[in-house]
C-alpha positions in Angstrom: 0.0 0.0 0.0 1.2 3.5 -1.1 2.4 5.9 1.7 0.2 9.3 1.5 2.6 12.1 1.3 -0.6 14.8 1.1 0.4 17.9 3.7 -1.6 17.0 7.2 -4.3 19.9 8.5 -4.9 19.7 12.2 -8.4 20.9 13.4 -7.1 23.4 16.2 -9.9 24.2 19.0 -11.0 28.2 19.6 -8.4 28.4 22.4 -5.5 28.1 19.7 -6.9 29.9 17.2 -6.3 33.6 18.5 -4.6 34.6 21.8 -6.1 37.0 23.9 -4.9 40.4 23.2 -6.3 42.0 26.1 -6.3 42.2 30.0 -8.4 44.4 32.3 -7.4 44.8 36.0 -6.9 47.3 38.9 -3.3 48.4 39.9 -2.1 50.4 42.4 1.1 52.3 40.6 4.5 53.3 42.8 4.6 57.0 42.7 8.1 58.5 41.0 10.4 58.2 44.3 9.7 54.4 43.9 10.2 54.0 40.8 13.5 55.9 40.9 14.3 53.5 43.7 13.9 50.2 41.8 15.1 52.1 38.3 18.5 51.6 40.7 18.2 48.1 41.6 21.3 47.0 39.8 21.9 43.7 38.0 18.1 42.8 37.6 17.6 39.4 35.8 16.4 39.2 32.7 13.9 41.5 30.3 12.6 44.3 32.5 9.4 45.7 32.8 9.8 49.4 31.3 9.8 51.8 34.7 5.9 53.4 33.3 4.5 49.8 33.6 5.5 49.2 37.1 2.8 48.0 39.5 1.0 46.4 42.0 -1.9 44.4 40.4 -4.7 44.2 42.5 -7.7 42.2 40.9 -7.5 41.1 37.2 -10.8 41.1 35.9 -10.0 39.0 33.0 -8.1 38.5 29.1 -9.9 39.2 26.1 -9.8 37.9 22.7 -10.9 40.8 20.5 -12.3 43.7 22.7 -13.5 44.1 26.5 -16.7 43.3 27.1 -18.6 46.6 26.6 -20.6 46.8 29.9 -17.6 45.8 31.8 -15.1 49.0 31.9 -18.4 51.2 33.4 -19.4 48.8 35.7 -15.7 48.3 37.1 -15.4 52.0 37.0 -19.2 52.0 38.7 -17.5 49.5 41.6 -14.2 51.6 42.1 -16.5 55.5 42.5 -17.8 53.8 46.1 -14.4 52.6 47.2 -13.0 54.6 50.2 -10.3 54.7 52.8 -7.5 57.0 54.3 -4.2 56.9 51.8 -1.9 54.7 53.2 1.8 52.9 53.1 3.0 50.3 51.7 6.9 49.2 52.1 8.6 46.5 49.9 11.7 45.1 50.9 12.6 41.8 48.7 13.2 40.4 45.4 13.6 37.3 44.2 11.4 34.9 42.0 10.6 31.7 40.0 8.3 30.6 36.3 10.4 33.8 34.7 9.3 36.2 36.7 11.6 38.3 38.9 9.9 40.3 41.8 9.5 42.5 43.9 8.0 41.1 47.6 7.6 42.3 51.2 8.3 40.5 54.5 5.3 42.8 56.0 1.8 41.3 55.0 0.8 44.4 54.1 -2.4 44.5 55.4 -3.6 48.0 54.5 -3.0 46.8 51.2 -5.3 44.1 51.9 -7.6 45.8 53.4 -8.1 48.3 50.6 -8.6 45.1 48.0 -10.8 44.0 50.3 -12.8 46.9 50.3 -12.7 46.4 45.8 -13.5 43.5 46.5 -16.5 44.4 47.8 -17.3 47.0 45.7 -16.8 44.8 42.8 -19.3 42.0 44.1 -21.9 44.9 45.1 -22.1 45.9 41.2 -22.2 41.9 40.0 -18.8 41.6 39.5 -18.3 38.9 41.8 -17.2 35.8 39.1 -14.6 38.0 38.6 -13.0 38.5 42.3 -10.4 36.0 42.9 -9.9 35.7 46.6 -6.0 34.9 46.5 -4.0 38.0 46.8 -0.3 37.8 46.5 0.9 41.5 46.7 4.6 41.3 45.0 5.7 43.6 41.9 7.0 42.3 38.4 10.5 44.0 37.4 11.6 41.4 35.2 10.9 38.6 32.5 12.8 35.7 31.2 15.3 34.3 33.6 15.9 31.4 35.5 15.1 31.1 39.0 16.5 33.0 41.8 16.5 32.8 45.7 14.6 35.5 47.5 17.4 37.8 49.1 16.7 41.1 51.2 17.0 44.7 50.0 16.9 48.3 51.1 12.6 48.9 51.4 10.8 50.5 48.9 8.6 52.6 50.0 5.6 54.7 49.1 2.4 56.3 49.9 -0.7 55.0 47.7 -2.6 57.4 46.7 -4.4 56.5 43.7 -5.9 53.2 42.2 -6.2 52.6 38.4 -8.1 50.5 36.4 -5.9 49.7 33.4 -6.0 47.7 29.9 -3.3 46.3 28.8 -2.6 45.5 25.4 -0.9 42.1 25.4 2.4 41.9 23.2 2.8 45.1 22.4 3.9 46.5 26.6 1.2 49.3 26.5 -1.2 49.9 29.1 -4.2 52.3 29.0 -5.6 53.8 32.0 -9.3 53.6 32.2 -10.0 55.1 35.1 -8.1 56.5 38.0 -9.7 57.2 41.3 -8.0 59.0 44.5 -8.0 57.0 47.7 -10.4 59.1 49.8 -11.7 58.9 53.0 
């Protein structure tokens, strides 16, 4: 019998016929003495995160194909109007990381930060947002891509005072993000 030398078509399923090409989340952003601060982290693994793009992610309301859901940016932007709380501090002081991702960590849980997601959180579920409230909350920083592993090792704290929230797109491939909102933290 004759060997069949005709070129082979595979039947791919949706999820590998286009990657998504957008993400939605909140963020709180390190003001510029921050960002100077880590700009002089030397010898940081890998490809690094451009300084603009630098932040604190705090609920990622999902990745998109072709476009956001329409109704989604208002109602996020509905949830994050009602949000409200003092300012408060936040103080990173560790680096280290693992899957290709080097980061920035703290040894203090943080728990204004939490508190403040918590109170997203919230807001979030009040609006119907809830499928998209993940309850795990990791607070670290990416500064880098594309490495190998690398222990978690001390470092002078980062510091600043969060003052603003964001709810940002970001394109995926092309390292852009677009603010969609920005709220002040307000009693």
């Amino acid at each position: 019998m004759p060997l069949d030398h005709s070129p082979v078509q595979l039947a791919l399923g949706p999820e590998f016929q286009s990657a998504p090409r957008h993400r939605l989340f909140f963020a709180i952003w390190p003001d510029a003495g921050a960002i100077n601060s880590l700009t002089k982290l030397t010898a940081l693994p890998g490809r690094l995160v451009n300084p603009d793009r630098l932040h604190v992610k705090l609920h990622h309301l999902g990745d998109f194909v072709d476009q956001i859901p329409p109704s989604l940016v208002p109602t996020a932007r509905l949830a994050a109007a009602t949000v409200k709380m003092q300012p408060f501090n936040v103080t990173f002081d560790g680096v280290g990381g693992t899957r290709g991702q080097f980061l920035l960590r703290a040894s203090d849980p943080l728990a204004t930060l939490i508190e403040f997601r918590q109170s997203l959180s919230a807001a979030l579920t009040k609006v119907g947002l809830r499928g998209r409230v993940n309850q795990l909350f990791n607070p670290h920083m990416t500064l880098s891509y594309d490495f190998s592993d690398a222990p978690e090792q001390k470092i002078d704290p980062i510091r600043w005072t969060v003052t603003h929230f964001a709810l940002t797109e970001s394109l995926l491939g092309k390292h852009k993000h677009i603010k969609r909102g920005s709220w002040k933290i307000k009693p």
